[in-house]
C-alpha positions as CSV (number, residue, x, y, z in Angstrom):
1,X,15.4,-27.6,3.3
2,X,14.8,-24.8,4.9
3,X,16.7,-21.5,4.9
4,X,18.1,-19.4,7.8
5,X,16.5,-15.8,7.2
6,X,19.0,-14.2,9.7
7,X,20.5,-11.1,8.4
8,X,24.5,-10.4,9.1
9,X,25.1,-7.2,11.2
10,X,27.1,-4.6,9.9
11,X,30.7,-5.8,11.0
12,X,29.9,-8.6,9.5
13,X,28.5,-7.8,5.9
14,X,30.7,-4.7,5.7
15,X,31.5,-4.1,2.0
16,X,35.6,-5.6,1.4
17,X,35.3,-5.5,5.1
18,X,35.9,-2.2,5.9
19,X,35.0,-1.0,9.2
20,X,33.0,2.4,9.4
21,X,35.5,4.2,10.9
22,X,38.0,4.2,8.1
23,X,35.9,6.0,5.9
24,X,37.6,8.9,6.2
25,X,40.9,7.6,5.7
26,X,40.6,5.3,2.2
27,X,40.2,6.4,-0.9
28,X,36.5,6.5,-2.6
29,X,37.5,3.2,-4.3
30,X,37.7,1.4,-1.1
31,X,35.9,3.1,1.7
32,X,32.3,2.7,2.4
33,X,30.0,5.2,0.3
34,X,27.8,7.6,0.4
35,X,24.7,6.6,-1.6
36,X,22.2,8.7,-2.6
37,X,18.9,6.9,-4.7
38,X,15.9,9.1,-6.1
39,X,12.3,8.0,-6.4
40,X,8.9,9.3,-6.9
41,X,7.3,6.1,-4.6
42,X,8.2,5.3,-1.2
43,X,5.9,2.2,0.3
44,X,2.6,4.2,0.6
45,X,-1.1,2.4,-0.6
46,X,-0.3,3.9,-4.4
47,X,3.5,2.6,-4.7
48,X,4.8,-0.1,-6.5
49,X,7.7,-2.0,-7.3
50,X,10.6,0.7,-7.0
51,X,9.3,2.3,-3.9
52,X,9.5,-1.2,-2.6
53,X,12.8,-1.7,-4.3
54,X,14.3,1.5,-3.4
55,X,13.6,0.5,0.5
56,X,15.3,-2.4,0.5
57,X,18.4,-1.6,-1.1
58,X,18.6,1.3,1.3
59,X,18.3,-0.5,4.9
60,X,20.3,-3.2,2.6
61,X,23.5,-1.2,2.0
62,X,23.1,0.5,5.5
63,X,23.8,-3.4,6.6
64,X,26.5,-3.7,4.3
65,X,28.3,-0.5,6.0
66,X,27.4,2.2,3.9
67,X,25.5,5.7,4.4
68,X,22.5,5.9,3.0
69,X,19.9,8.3,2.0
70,X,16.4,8.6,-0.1
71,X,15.3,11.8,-2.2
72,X,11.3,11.6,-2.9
73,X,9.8,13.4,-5.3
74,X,6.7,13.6,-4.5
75,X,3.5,16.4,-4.5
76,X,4.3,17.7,-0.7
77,X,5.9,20.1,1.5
78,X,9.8,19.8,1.4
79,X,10.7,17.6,4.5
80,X,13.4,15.3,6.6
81,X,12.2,12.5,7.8
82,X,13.9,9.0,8.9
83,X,13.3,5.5,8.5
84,X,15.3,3.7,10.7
85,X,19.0,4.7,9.8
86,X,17.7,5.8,6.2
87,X,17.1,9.0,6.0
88,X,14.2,10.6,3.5
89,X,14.2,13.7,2.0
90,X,11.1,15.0,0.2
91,X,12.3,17.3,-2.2
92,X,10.3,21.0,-2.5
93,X,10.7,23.0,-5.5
94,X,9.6,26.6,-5.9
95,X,5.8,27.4,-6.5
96,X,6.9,29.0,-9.8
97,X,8.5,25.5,-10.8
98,X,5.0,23.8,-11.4
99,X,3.5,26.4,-13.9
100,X,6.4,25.8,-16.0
101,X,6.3,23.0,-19.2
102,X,8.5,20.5,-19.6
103,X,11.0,20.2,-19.5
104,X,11.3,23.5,-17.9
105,X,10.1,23.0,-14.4
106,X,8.0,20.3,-12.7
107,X,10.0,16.7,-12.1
108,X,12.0,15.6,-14.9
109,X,12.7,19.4,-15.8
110,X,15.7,21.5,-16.0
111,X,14.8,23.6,-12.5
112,X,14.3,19.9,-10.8
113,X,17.5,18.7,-11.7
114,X,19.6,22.0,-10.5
115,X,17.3,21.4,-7.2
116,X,18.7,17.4,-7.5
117,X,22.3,18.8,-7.6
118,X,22.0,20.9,-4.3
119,X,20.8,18.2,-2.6
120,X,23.4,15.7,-3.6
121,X,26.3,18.4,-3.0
122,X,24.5,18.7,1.0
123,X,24.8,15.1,1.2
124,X,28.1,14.6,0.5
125,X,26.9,11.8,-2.1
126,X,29.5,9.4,-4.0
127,X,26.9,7.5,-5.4
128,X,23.2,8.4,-6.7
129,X,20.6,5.8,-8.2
130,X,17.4,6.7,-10.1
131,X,14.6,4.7,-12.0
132,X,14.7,5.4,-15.7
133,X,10.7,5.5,-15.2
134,X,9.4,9.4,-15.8
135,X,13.6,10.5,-16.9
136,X,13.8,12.0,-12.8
137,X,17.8,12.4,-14.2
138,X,17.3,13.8,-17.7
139,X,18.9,17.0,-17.0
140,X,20.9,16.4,-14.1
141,X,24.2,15.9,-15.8
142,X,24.0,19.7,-16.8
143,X,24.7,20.5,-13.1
144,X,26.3,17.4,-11.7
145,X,28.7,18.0,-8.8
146,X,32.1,16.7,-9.3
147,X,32.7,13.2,-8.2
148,X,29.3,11.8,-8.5
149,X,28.4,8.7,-10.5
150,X,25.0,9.0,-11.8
151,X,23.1,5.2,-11.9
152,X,20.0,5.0,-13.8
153,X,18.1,1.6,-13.3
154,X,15.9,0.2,-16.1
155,X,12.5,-1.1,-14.0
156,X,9.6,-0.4,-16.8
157,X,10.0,2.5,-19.2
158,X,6.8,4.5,-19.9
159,X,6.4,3.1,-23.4
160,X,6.8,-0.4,-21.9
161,X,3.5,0.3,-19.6
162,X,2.1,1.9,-21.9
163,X,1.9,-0.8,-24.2
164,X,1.7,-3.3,-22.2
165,X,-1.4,-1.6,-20.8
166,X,-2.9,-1.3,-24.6
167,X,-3.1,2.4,-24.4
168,X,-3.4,4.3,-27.3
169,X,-3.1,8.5,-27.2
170,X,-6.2,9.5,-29.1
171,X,-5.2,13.6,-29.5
172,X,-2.2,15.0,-30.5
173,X,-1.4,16.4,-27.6
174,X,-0.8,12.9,-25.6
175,X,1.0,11.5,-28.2
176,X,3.4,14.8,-27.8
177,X,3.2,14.3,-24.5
178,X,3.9,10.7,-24.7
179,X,7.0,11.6,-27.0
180,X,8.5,14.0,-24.6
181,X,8.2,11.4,-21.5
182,X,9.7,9.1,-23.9
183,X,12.8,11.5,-24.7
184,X,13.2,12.4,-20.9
185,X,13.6,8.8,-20.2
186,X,15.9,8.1,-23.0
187,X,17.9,11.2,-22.1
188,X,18.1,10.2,-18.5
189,X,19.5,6.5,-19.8
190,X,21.9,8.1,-22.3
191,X,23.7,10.7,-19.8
192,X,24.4,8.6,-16.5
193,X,27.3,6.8,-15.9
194,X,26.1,3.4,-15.1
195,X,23.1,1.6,-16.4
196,X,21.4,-1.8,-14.5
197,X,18.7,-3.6,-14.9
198,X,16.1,-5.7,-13.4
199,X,16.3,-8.4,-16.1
200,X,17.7,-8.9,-19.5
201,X,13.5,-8.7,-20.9
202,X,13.8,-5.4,-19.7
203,X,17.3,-4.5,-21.3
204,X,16.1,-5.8,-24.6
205,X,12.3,-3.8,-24.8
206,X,13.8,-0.7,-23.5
207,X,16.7,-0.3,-26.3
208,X,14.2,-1.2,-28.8
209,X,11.3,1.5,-27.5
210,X,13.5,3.8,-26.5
211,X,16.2,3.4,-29.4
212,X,18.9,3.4,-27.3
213,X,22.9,3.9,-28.5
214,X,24.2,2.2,-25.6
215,X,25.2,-1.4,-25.1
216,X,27.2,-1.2,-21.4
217,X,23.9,-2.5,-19.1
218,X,24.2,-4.6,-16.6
219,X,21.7,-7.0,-15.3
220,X,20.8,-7.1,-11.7
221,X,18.3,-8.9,-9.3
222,X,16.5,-7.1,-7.7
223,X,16.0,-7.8,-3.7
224,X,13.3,-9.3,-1.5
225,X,12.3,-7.6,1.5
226,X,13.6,-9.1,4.2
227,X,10.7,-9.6,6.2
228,X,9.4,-12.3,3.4
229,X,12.6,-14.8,4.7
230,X,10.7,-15.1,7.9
231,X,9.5,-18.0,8.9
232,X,6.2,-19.0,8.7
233,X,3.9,-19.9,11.7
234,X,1.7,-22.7,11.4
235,X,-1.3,-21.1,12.9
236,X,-1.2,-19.1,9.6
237,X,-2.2,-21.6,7.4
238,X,-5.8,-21.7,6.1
239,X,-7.9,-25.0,6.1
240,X,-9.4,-24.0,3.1
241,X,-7.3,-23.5,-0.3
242,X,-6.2,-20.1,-1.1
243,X,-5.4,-18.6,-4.3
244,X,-3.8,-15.7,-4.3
245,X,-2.8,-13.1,-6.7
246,X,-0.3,-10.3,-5.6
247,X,0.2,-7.2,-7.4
248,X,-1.8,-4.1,-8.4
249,X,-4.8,-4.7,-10.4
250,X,-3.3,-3.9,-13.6
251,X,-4.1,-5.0,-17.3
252,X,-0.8,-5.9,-18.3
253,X,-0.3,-8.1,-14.5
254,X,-3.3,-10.0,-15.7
255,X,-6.0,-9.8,-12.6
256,X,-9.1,-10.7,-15.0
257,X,-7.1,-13.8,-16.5
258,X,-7.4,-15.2,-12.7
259,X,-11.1,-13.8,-12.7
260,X,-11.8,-15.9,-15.3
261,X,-10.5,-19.1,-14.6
262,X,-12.6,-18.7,-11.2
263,X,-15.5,-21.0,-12.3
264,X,-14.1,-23.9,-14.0
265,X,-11.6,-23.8,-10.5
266,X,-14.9,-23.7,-8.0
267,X,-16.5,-26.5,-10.1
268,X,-13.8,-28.7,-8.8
269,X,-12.7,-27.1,-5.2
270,X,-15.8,-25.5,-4.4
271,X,-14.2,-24.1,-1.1
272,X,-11.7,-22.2,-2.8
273,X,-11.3,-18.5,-1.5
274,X,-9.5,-16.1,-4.1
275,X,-7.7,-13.0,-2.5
276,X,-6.2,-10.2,-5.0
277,X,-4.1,-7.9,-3.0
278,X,-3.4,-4.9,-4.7
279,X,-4.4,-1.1,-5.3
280,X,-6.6,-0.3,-8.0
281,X,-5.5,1.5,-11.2
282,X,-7.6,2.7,-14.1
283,X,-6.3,0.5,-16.9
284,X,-9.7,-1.1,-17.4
285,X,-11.6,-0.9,-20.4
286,X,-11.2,2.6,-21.7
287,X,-9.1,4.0,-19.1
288,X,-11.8,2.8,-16.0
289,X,-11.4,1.5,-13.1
290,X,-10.2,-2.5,-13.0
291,X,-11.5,-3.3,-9.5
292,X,-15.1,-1.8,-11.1
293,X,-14.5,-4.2,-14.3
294,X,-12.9,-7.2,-12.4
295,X,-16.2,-6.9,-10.5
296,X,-18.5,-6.9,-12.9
297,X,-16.6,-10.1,-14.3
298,X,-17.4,-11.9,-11.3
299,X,-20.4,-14.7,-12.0
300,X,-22.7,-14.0,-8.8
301,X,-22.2,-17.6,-6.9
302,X,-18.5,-16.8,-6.6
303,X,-18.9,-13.3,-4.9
304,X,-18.3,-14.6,-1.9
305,X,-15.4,-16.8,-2.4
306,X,-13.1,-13.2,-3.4
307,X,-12.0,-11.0,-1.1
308,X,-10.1,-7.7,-3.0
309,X,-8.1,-6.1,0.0
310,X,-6.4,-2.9,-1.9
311,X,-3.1,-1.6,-1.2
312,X,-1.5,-3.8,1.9
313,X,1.8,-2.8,3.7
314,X,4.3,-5.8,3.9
315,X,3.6,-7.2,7.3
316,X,0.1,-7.5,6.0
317,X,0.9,-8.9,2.3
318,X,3.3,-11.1,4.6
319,X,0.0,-13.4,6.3
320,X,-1.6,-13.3,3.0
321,X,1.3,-15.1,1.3
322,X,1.7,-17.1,4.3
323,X,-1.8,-18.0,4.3
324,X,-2.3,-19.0,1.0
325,X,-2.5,-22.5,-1.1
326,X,-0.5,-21.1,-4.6
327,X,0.5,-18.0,-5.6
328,X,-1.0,-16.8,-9.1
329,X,1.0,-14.3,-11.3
330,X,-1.0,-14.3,-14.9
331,X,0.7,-11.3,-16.4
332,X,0.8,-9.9,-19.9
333,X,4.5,-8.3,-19.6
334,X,6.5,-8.3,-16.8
335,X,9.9,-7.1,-16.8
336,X,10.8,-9.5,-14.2
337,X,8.2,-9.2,-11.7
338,X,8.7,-8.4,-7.4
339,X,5.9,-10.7,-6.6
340,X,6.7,-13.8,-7.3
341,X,10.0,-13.4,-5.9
342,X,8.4,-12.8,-2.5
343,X,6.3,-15.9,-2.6
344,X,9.1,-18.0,-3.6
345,X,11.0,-16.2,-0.6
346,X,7.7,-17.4,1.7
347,X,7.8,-20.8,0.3
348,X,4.9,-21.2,-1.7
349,X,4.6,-23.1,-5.4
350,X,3.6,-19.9,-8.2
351,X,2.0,-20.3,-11.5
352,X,3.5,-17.7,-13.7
353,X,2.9,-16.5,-17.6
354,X,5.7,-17.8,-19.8
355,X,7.1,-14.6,-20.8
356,X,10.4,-13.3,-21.2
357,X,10.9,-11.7,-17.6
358,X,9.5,-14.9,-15.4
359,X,11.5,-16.9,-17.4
360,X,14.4,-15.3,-15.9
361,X,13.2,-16.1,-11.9
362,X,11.1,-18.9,-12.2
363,X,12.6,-22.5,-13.8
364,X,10.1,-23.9,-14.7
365,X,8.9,-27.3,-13.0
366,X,11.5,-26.8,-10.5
367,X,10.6,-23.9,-8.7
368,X,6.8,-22.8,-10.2
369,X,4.8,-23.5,-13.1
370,X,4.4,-21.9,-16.2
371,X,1.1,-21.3,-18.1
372,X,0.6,-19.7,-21.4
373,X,0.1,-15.7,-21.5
374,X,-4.0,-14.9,-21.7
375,X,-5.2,-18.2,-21.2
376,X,-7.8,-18.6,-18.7
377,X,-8.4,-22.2,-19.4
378,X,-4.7,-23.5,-19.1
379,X,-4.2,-21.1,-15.7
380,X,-7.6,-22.8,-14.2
381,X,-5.8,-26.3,-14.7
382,X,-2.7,-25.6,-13.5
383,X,-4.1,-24.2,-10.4
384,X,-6.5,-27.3,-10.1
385,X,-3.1,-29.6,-10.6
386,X,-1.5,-28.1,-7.6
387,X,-4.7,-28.0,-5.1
388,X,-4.9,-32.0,-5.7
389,X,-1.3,-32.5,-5.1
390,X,0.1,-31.4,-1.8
391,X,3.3,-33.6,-2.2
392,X,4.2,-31.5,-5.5
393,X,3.2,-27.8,-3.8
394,X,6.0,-29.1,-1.0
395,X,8.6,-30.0,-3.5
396,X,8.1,-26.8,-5.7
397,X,7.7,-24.4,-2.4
398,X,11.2,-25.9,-1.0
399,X,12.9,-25.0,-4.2
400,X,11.1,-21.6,-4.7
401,X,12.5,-20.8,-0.9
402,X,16.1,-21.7,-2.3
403,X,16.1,-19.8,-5.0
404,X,14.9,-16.9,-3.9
405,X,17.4,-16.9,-0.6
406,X,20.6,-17.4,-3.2
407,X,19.2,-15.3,-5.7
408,X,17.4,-12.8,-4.2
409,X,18.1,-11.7,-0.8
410,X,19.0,-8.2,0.2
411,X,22.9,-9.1,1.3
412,X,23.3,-10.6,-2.0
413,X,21.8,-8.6,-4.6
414,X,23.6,-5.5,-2.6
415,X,27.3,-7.0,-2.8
416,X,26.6,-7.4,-6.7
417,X,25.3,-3.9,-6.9
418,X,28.5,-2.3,-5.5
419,X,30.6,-4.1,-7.7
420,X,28.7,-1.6,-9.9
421,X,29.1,1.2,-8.3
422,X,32.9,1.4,-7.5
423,X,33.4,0.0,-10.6
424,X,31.5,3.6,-11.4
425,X,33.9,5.2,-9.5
426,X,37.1,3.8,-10.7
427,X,36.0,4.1,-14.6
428,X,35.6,7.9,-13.7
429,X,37.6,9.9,-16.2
């Protein structure tokens, strides 16, 4: 059945329905906030899953009646900028700043976070949310205006990729280096006042890499862009099967799995194309590129039946999901995975590794498929399942649509995630 992608106005999806204009008149508890969230990605070709995150949970609570603003730390000019109602600051520091070691200056440092606190006091901010990835909070709680309820959200620690991604530091100076992200992060997670996370995979990894002392976090979904609840047009649709993989190539997301289980797939449906739509990262063999070695993996007659498109913005990632056949997501480790939630939001059957985070989006049989983690023989089988059946790629689509609109729109994951933050508020001592 399908599902209405039509997103309630303001007045209508108002937080405890509260209007805007009583904001000044309600206590914090009740009125709509102020909401401040902190990343070091905002959608550009080289961001992943929390710039994407970040977005939508942004324009989301801005639907939901709330004020809303983003602070980027990125490697640029300070700046004010606006997407739609959300407004993006790019925070500058002082030249000085980025001579100094951690966690003196740079981001992460003790200089960044009284920088943080300025900008939080000039907002006015009730509420501010930050990835746990790179500890962007460590320090913060030194200089922490009065009021504010500091959220740190668990997406992928840096020991997580790290591992996942097989690296090992070979000098002593990256595994110190290594340690000190590590205690950042931990630090970060230890001092806010609220903890979520994307999935309980995550919760568990994280306490056990990072040692964590604290039991309070909370598991949240994370949202779907709303543009993937859109319908799809028919003209969209290729003739030809299309197998597509989503994601950045990656070692730990598995691209070279799906590389491998190319041949025994063409033998079969020789017009298969395969698209990978993703940026490339240096996680290959030895720290090179994986576009370079997913290349060189490629047997020469199936050249022309892959198509590697690097980073695409969403109204472009959009047509690919709606154009392809099944969605492929062969990963190592995922701590829950953004991707496969946006397919199932477009409709389309997934094949997913049976690990821990999947397990916690995808039910298997009902709404995707699960394979067995590095096993290019068992992915190529599945896929070949689901090109001969078109009645079964219906059934699973349907379902993956349904859960992801229940599950994983915008509207719904953002009510859940201010039940967090005023009950922030109201556990402030």
């Amino acid at each position: 059945m399908a599902h209405s992608s039509k997103i309630e106005s303001p007045e209508q999806a108002t937080d405890q329905g509260l209007s805007e204009g009583e904001s000044g008149t309600k206590p914090v508890t009740q009125r709509p906030l102020r909401i401040g969230f902190l990343t070091n990605e905002y959608p550009t070709a080289d961001s992943g899953g929390i710039g994407s995150y970040v977005r939508q949970m942004a324009h989301t609570m801005v639907t939901l009646g709330h004020s809303c603003c983003v602070l980027l730390c990125a490697p640029s000019d300070e700046s004010l900028t606006w997407d739609g109602p959300v407004q993006v600051h790019t925070i500058g520091l002082p030249e000085d700043a980025s001579y100094l070691p951690l966690p003196l200056g740079k981001r992460s440092g003790i200089v960044f976070a009284r920088r943080l606190a300025t900008l939080i006091s000039h907002h006015h901010l009730d509420v501010f949310e930050a990835p746990e990835y790179l500890g962007l909070t460590a320090f913060l709680s030194l200089f922490k205006p009065s009021g504010l309820r500091v959220v740190v959200r668990l997406h992928t620690c840096s020991s997580i990729v790290r591992m996942a991604n097989g690296y090992r530091p070979m000098s002593l100076r990256n595994r110190l280096k290594d340690s000190l992200q590590d205690w950042l992060e931990r630090r970060a997670i230890q001092t806010a006042d609220s903890v979520t996370a994307i999935s309980t995979a995550t919760v568990d990894l994280t306490t056990k890499m990072l040692r964590l002392r604290r039991q309070d976090l909370v598991v949240t979904d994370n949202p779907v862009n709303d543009l993937y609840f859109s319908s799809r047009p028919e003209s969209s649709i290729s003739i030809e099967p299309v197998v597509l993989f989503a994601g950045r190539l990656e070692w730990r997301k598995g691209p070279d799995i799906l590389i491998r289980a190319l041949p025994s797939i063409l033998r079969h449906f020789p017009n298969t194309r395969f698209c990978f739509a993703g940026c490339d990262t240096p996680t290959g063999p030895d720290g090179s590129s994986m576009y370079a070695y997913l290349s060189s993996l490629l047997p020469e007659g199936a050249r022309t039946h892959v198509e590697f498109t690097g980073f695409l913005k969403p109204e472009q990632l959009l047509e690919k999901y709606h154009q392809s056949t099944v969605c492929v997501f062969p990963s190592r480790w995922e701590g829950v995975g953004l991707a496969p939630a946006e397919a199932m939001a477009c409709g389309k059957p997934v094949i997913v590794s049976d690990t821990s985070g999947f397990r916690e989006i995808v039910s298997g049989t009902v709404d995707g498929l699960f394979i067995k983690p590095d096993d290019p023989e068992t992915l190529a089988e599945t896929i070949k399942v689901l090109l001969s059946d078109c009645e079964l790629r219906q059934r699973l689509g349907t379902a993956a649509r349904h859960t992801a609109f229940t599950r994983f729109h915008g509207t719904a994951v953002g009510r859940s995630t201010l039940k967090i933050y005023r009950d922030a508020i109201a556990g402030a001592k």
